[in-house]
C-alpha positions as CSV (number, residue, x, y, z in Angstrom):
1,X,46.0,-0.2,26.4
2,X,45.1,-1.8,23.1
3,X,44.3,-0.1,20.2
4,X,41.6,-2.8,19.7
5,X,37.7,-2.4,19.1
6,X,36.0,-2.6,22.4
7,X,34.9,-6.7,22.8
8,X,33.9,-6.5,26.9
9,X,31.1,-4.9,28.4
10,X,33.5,-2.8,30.4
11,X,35.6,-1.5,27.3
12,X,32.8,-0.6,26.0
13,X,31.4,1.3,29.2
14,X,34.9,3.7,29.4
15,X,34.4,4.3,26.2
16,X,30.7,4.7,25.8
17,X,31.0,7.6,29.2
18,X,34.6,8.6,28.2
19,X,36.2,7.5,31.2
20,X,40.7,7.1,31.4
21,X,41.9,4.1,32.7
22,X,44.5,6.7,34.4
23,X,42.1,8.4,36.3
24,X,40.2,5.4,37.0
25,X,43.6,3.8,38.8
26,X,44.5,7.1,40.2
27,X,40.6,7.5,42.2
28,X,41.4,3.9,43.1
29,X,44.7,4.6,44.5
30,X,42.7,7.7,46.8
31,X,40.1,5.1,48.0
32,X,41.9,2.4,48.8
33,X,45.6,3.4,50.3
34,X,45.7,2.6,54.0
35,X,45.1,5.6,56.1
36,X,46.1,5.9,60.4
37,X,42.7,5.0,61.3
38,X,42.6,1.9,59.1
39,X,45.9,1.1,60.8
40,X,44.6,1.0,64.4
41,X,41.4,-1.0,63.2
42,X,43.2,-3.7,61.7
43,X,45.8,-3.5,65.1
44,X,42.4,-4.0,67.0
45,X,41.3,-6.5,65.3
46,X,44.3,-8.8,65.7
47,X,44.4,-7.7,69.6
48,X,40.6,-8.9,70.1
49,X,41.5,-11.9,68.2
50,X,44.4,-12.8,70.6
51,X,42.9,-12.0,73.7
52,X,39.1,-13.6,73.2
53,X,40.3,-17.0,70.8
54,X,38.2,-17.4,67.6
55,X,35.4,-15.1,68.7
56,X,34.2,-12.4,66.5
57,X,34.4,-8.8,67.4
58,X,31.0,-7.1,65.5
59,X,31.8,-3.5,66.7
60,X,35.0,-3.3,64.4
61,X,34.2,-1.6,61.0
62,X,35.6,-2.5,57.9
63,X,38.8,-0.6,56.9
64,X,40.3,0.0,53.2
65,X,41.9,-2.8,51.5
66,X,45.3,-1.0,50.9
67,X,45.5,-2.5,47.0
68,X,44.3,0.0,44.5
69,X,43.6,-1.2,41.0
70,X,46.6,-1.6,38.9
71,X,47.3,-1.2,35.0
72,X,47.7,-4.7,34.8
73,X,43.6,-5.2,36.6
74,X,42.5,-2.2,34.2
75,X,44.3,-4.3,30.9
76,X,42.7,-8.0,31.9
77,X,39.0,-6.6,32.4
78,X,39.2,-4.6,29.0
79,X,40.5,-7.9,27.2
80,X,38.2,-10.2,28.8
81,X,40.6,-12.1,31.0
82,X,39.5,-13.4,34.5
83,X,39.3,-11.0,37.1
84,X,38.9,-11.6,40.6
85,X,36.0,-10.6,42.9
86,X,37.7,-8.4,44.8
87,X,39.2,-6.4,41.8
88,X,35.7,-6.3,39.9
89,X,34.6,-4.2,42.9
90,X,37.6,-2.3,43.7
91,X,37.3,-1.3,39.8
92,X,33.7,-0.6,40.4
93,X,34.3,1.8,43.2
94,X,36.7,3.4,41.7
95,X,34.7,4.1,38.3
96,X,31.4,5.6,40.4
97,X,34.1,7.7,42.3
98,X,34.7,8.9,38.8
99,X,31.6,9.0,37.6
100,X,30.3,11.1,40.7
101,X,32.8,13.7,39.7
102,X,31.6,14.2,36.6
103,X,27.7,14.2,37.8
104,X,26.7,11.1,36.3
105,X,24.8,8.6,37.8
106,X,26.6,5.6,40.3
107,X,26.5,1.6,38.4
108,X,26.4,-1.3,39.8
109,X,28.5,-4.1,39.0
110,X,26.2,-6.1,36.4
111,X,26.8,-3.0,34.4
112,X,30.4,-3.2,34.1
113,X,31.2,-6.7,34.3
C-alpha cells in the first residue's frame, strides 16, 4: 500500500474506522471460496440448462462467486483506479463482514465508493 494521504472516499473510510486491507482480503477470501454446496448448485444449474433449452430455473439460489478480493482490487480502489462492479461489492461485503466483527454498523456501497 502507499504511503500516500488518503485521496478516495474508500482510503479514507479504512482509515477513518481503522480497518487492514489484510483482513479485509482475508474475510473476503472466507465469503467467497466455493464451498460443496455451491458446487452441486452450479452442477444443477448447467444440468437444468441442458435438459430444458434456454429456460430459466427460479428455484436455484445463488451460490458464491469463488473470486475473493485481491491486493491488486484493494490497491486500484485506494488509488482511484477503475474498479469493476462486481469487485466494488465483493469489497463491500467483505468490509461489513469486518465491520460486524468489530460491532460497528453494516455500509452500503455509496459510502465506500
Amino acid at each position: 500500500m502507499s504511503t500516500e494521504a488518503p485521496t478516495t472516499k474508500f482510503a479514507t473510510f479504512l482509515k477513518d474506522k481503522k480497518l487492514d486491507a489484510r483482513r479485509i482480503m482475508a474475510a473476503s477470501h472466507k465469503l467467497e471460496s466455493l464451498r460443496p454446496e455451491d458446487r452441486t448448485i452450479r452442477l444443477a444449474k448447467r444440468q437444468n440448462k441442458k435438459a430444458e433449452g434456454d429456460k430459466k430455473v427460479a428455484d436455484v439460489r445463488e451460490t458464491r462467486s469463488g473470486r475473493p478480493v485481491t491486493p491488486r482490487s484493494i490497491e486500484a480502489a485506494v488509488t482511484g483506479k477503475s474498479v469493476s462492479g462486481p469487485t466494488k461489492t465483493r469489497i463491500l461485503r467483505a468490509v461489513n463482514a469486518v465491520l460486524e466483527q468489530k460491532k460497528q454498523e453494516k455500509v452500503e456501497l455509496r459510502t465506500l465508493f
